[in-house]
N, C-alpha and C positions, 0 to 999 in steps of 0.2 A: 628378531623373528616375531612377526603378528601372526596369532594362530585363534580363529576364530570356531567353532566348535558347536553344532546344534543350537545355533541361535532361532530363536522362537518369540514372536512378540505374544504380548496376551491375547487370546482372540475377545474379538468385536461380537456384539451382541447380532447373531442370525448372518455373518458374514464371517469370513475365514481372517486371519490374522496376516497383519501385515508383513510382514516374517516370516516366514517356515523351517525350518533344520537346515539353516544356511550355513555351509560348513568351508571355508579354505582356510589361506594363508597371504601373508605380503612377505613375500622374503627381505631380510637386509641386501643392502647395497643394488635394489630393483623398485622402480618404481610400478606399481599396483594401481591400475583403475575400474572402481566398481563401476561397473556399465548398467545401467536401465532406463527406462523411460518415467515421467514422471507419475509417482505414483505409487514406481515400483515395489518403494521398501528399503530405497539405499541411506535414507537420513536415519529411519529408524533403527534401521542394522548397525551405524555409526554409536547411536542412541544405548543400544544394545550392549553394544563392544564398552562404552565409557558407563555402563551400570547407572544411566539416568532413564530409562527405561524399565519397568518392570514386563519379566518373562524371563524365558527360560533358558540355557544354553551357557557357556562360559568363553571366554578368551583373554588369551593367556600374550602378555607382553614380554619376550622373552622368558619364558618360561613359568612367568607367575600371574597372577588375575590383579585386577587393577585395586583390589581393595586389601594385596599387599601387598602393594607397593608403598613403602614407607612417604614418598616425594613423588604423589603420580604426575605433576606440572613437570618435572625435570627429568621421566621418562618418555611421556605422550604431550604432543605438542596438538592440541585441538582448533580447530575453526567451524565452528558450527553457524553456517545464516551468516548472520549481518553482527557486527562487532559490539558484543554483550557489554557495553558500559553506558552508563550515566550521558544525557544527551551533551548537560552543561558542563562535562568534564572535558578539560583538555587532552591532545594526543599524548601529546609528554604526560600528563597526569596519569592516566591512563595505563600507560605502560611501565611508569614508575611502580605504578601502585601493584603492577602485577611484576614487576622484579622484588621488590618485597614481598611476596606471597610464593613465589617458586624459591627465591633464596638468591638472587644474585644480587652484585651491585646496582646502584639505578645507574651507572654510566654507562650499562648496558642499554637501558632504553634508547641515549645517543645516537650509541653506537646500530641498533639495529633501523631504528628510524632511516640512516643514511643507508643503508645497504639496501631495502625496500623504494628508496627513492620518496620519505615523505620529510624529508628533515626540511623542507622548508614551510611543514604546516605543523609544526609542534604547540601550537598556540592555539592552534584550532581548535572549536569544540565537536564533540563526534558528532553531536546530532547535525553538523552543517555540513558533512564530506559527502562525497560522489559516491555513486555505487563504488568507482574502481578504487578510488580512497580509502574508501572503506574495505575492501578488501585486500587493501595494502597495508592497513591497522593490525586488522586481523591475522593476517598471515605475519607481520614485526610479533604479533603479540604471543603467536606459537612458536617463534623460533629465538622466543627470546633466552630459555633455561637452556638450550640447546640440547635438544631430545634427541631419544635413538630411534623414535616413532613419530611418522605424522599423521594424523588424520584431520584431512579437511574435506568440505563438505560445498561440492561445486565452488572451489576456489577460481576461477576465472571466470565465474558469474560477473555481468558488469565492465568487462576488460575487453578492450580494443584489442584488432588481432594481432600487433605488435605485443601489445601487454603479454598477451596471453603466453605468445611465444617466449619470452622474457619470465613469466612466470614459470613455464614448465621448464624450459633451463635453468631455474634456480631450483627446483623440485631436485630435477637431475644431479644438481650438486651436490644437492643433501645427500644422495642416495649414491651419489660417487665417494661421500666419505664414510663409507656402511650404515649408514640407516634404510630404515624402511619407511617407503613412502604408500599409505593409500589415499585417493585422493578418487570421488563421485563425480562421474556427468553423466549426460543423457544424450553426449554426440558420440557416437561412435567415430567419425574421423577424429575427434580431438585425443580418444582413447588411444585408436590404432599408433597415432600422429606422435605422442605426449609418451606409454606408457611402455613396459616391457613385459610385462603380462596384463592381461583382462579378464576381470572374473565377470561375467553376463548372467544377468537377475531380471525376472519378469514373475512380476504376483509374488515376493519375497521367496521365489526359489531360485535354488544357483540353476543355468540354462547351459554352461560353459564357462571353464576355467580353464585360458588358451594361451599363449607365448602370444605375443603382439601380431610375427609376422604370420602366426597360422590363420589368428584373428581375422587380420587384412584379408587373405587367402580365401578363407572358409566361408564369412561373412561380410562382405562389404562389396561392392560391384566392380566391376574394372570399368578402365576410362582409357580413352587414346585421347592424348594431349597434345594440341594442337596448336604452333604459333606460325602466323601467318599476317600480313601486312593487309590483305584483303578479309579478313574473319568475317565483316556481315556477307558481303559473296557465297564464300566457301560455304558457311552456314547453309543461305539458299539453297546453293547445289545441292548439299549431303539432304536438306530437306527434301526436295524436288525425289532427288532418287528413291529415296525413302518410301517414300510415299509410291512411289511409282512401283518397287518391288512389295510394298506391302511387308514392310521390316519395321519392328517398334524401333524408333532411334531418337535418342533424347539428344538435344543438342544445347546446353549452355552458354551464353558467352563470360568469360569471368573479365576480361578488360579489350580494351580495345586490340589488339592485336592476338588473343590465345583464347583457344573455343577448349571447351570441353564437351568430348560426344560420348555418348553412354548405347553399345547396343552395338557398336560397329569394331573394327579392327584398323590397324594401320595399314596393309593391305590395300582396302576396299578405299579409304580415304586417302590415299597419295593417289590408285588408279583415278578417283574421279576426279581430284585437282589435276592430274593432269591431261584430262580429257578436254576438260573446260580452261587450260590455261590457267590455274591460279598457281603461282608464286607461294612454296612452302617453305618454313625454317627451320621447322622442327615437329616431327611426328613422335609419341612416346607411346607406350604401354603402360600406364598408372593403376594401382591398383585402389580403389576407394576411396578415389579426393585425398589421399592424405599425406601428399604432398613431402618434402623432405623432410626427415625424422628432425627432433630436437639433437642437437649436438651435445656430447657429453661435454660437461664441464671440469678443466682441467686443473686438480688444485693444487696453490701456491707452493713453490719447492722452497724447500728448507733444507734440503743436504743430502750428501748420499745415504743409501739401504730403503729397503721396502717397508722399516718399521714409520717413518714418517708418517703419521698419521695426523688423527685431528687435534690432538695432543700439542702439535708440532706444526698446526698447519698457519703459520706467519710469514710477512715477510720483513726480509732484514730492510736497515735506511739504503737508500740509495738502491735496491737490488729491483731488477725488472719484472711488468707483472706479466701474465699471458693472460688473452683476454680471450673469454670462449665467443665462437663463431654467432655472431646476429644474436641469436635467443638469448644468451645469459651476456651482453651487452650492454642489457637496460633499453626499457620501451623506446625511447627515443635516441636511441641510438643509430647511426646509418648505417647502413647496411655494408657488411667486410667486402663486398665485392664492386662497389665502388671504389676505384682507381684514385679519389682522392681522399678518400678516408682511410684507408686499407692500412693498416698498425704495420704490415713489412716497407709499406711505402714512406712513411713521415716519422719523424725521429722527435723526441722532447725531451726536455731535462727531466733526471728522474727526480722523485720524490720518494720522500719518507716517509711510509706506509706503519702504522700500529699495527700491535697483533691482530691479526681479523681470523679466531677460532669460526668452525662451523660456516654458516651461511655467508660471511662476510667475503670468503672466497670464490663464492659465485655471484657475487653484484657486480655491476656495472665498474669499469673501471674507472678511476678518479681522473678531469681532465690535467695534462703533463705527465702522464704516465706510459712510458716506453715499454712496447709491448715485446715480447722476445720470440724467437724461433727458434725451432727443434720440436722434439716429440715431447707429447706429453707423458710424466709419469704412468709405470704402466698401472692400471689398475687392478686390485685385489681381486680376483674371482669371488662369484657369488659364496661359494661353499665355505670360501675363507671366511666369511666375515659376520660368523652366525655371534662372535663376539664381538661387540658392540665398542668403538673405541671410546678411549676416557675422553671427556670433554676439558677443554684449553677454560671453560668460563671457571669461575673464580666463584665458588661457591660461598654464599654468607648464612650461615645456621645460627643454631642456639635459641633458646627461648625466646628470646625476644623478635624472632621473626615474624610471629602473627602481629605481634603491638607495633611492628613498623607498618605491618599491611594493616591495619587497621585505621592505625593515624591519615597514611594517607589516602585510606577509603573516604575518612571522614571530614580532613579538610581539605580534601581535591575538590570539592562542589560549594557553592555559596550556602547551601541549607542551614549548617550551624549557626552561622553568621546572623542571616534574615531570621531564625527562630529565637537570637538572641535580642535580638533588634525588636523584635514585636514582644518578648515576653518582656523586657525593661519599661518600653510605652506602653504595655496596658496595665504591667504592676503598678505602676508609678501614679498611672489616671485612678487605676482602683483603689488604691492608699489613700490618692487624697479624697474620693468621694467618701472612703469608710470614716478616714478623717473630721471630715465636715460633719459628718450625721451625728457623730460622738457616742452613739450607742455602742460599737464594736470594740473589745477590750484592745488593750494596745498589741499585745504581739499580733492577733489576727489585723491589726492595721500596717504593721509592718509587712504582715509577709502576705496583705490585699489577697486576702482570703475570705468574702462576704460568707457568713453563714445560708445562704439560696444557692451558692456555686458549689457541687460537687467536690474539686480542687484548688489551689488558687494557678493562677498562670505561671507561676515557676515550674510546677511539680507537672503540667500538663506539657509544658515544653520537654523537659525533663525525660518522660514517655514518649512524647513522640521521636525525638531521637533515640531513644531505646527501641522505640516500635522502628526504626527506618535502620537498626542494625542488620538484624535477617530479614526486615523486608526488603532491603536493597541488595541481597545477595538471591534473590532469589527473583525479583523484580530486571534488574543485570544480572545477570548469571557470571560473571568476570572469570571466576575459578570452574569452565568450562569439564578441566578436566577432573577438576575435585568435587565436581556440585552435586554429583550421589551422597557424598560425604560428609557434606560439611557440618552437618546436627552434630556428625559423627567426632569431631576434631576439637577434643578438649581444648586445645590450647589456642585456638579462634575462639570460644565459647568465653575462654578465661580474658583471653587478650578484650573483647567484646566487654564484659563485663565492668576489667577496671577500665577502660576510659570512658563508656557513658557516665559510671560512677563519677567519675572526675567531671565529667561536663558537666553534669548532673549538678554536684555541688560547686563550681564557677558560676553557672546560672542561677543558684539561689543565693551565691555571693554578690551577684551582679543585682541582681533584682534586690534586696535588700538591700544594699547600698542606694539603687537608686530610690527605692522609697523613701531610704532616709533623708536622701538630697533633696527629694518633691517637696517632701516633708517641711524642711529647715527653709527651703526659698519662701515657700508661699505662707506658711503662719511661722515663719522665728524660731519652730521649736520641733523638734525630733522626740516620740515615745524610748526614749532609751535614757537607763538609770546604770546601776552600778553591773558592771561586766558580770558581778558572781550570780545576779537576776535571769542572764540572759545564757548561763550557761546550759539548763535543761530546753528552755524553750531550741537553742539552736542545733542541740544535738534532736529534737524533736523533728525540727528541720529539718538538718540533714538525712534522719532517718525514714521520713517522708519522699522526697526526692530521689534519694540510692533507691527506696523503695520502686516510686513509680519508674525510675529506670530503668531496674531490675523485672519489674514486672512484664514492660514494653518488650525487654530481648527476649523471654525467656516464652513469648507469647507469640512473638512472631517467628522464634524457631520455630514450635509447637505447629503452628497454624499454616506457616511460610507465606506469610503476606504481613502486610506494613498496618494493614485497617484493621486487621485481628490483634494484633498488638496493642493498638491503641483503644479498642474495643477492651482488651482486658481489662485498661488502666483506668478509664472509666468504669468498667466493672466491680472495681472495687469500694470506691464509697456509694456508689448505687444501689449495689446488691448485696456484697458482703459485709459491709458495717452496719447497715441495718440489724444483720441479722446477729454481728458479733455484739452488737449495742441490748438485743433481745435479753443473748442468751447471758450479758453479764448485768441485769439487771436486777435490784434488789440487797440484801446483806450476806457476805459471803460466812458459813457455818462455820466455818474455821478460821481466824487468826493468820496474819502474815508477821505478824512484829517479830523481830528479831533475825528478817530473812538473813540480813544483809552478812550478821553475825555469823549465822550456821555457815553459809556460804562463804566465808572466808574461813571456816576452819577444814574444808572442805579443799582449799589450797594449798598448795605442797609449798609454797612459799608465802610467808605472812607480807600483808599489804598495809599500807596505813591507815590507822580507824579514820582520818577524813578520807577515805577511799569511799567508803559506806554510803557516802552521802551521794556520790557519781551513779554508784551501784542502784541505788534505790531508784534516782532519777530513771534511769536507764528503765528501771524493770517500772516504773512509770507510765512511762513511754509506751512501752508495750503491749501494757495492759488495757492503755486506752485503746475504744471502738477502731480507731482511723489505724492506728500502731497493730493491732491484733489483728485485723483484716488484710493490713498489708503482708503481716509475715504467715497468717492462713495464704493465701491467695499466693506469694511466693513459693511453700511447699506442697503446694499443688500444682503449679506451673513448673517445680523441678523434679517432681513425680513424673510427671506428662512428659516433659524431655527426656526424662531419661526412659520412660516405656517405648516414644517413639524414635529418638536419636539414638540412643544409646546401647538399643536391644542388638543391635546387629556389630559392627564390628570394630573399635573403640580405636580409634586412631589420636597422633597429637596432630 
């Protein structure tokens, strides 16, 4: 049960709010179509409902508001616009990457790709798919956690009228195994046609919340439907008369043989064909163009009793499927009432079907697959099924869920890669020119770091993939239905954190290696002496680089964009070492000798006196201008997150 409640956008400066105290409901097991024109206020009420929106009102996903829901991806299945990923990411990447993030296996992605009918573009990249493509991403990509709620957001935008029908009987499948489906357009036949209730919104206020057929009924015009072998004739005539009594009569033709007239009766159009001789097939009473409803979709039988549900909904090897009428057939499917395609007519060896939980019951049936007759199971009444069934997918938890969504956020795209790629070739060119000049002491040659450059190019790569952490979640929005949240969600924040870190120092392992190569090729000899020399400079190193990584995520939470991040990380030898270089200038009044000492007595377990020597390094480190800027400037950037991510409502 979707129960929406005083939704309210923020109002607009000297104009009313796109929103207003729009109040219904989607029930389970019915599908829901918000009806307006555009304009009206149905993305932003969508907007609203998923808390990416600010304003006012609440709505409650069976029972509770979406920011507690512990797993809001694997209760609400989102499609907003156009398929929120990465251009150069592939399909399969793509959806991978968001079964790691709701929690399932990725051989779910597989498996929904073929049920949508894209499994033959998994290699694709998104930014080269067709509008209908793309809305066939989109909707694998909502129904991949297998949700008790959908919201999508004119999902047949783009879809030929075959699709469309094929989509809205896959809709109807969802909502045959008790979920609640709402779903926006701005056709009222596709509503009446597609939906079983219609809630109608004009200037973000509800107008009517109707049963489909009252919808039809109330709102939408009648037609008398008309085939006939002569249609441009008959047209004439109805025209001619028309005119002649002085009666509004619209007259359409939709194909060569079948008129659609708006304005007259059957009656009035069988008497003047047959005044005039024309030849008729069929005369009908239609109510609003909208033509034969979608058929419900019939799901796969597993055995006797009425508990079979979605829990249960497979089919065994060998066992037959039934395949729903035309619409949940798949777009290109013939049509069941051709006599040679017709499933009672033609027989095929069966095959062995895998479990297909949820939507895989309402795809297209695989070719070889013998379809069966009888009734279909009866279905649950709406009131039955305010309980939501357990889902058949295979849930994968545990902490480490965000560090698999994260990994393959981050090398689903070539970015890493090219940023590794240019940071080795400029370290390498900048070593040897520091090189050559012989003025630069040796570590700054190693880790091609000129004293005129801000950073050296390790440490700037380093940031920018920290910067492209939360600016790519917010740049793609992927976690559609988590994206109010995400500041919010320690354990993305955490997961985020170690593997820049880790890229962070590969990239300055990488780049110091290759300087040393540059190094050795072109004059014979590499600035490196004995290991125990190079132990503070490389934890220096390291501490530099975590640092500007750290800086990059923590900056482009804050900011939600990729250039404010990287803005930060230049921010810091620019601005704040200056000023840390100011304030620690001169002789300090007090004494540090002996820190290392106090502070290990200060530990509840004794460490070894050559510890002392790490210790001091370390607090070295620190203290230096570039070292003390960075960790100023990191506890201000986790101030800032946590004032703005964190004040509100603290999820993992």
């Amino acid at each position: 049960m979707l129960q929406a409640i005083g939704l309210t956008s923020t109002p607009r400066r000297d104009l009313p709010p796109l929103v207003d105290d729009l109040t219904f409901e989607a029930r389970p097991g019915c599908v829901t179509a918000l009806l307006g024109e555009p304009g009206s206020g149905k993305t932003t009420a969508l907007r609203l409902m998923l808390e990416l929106e600010p304003g006012r009102g609440i709505t409650y996903f069976r029972g509770r508001p979406l920011h507690r829901i512990p797993h809001p991806g694997r209760e609400v299945g989102v499609l907003l616009g156009d398929v929120p990923g990465h251009p150069s990411r592939t399909v399969r990447g793509q959806l991978r990457m968001l079964c790691a993030a709701v929690g399932v296996p990725a051989s779910r992605a597989d498996t929904m790709m073929e049920v949508v009918g894209i499994a033959g573009l998994r290699d694709q990249r998104l930014g080269s798919l067709s509008a209908g493509m793309d809305r066939r991403v989109g909707l694998a990509a909502a129904l991949l956690a297998d949700p008790c709620t959908l919201l999508l957001d004119e999902p047949a935008a783009g879809l030929q009228p075959r699709e469309r029908a094929w989509l809205h009987g896959l809709l109807r499948g969802h909502a045959s195994l008790g979920g609640a489906v709402l779903f926006t357009t701005a056709d009222a036949k596709e509503a009446a046609r597609s939906a079983d209730r219609v809630v109608s919104i004009a200037s973000g206020r509800l107008v009517a919340d109707q049963e489909a057929a009252d919808f039809a009924r109330t709102r939408l015009r009648p037609r008398v439907a008309v085939r006939t072998p002569h249609a441009a004739r008959l047209a004439d005539v109805l025209g001619r008369e028309a005119r002649a009594a002085h009666r509004p009569v619209e007259i359409v033709e939709e194909s060569g043989s079948r008129l659609s007239v708006y304005g007259s009766n059957c009656a009035e159009i069988g008497e003047a064909a047959f005044r005039h001789g024309v030849l008729v097939h069929q005369l009908a009473d239609e109510t609003g163009d909208a033509g034969a409803p979608v058929p419900p979709v019939p799901q796969a039988r597993t055995g006797a009793g009425p508990t079979a549900g979605r829990a249960d909904a497979r089919v065994e090897a060998g066992a037959p499927v039934r395949a729903g009428a035309g619409a949940a057939a798949g777009p290109d499917a013939p049509h069941p009432s051709d006599p040679r395609t017709d499933p009672r007519t033609t027989s095929a060896p069966g095959a062995a079907l895998r479990a297909v939980p949820v939507a895989e019951a309402v795809s297209w049936p695989a070719a070889g697959v013998e379809a069966e007759d009888g009734p279909a199971p009866a279905a649950r009444p709406a009131h039955a099924r305010s309980e939501a069934p357990v889902s058949a997918v295979r849930r994968v938890g545990g902490p480490l869920r965000p560090l698999r969504y994260e990994l393959r956020r981050v090398f689903g795209t070539a970015t890493p890669f090219l940023t590794a790629a240019l940071v080795v070739a400029v370290s390498a060119l900048t070593a040897l020119v520091l090189a050559r000049s012989g003025q630069a002491p040796r570590d700054r040659v190693l880790a091609a770091w000129p004293e005129l450059v801000p950073l050296p190019p390790a440490a700037l790569g380093a940031g920018l993939l920290g910067a492209l952490a939360f600016g790519e979640e917010y740049r793609y929005p992927a976690l559609a239905a988590d994206r109010g949240t995400v500041p919010r969600r320690l354990g993305l924040l955490t997961a985020k954190l170690g593997v820049c870190a880790a890229l962070a120092l590969l990239l300055g392992a990488l780049a110091g290696a290759a300087d040393a190569a540059a190094l050795h090729l072109v004059f014979g000899r590499a600035p490196l002496g004995s290991w125990r020399e190079w132990v503070v400079p490389a934890a220096s190193w390291a501490g530099l680089l975590v640092g500007c990584a750290w800086a990059g995520v923590l900056a482009s939470a804050v900011f939600r964009s990729a250039s404010a991040g990287m803005a930060a990380v230049l921010a810091v030898p620019v601005m704040v070492v200056p000023l840390v270089r100011k304030a620690l200038e001169g002789p300090s009044a007090y004494p540090v000798h002996g820190f290392a000492s106090r502070l290990r007595g200060l530990a509840s377990a004794p460490w070894p006196a050559e510890t002392d020597r790490y210790v001091l390094g370390a607090f070295r480190v620190m203290v230096q201008p570039v070292g003390a800027g960075l960790v100023l400037s990191l506890m201000v950037l986790l101030c800032a997150y946590g004032f703005t991510g964190l004040r509100g409502r603290v999820r993992w």
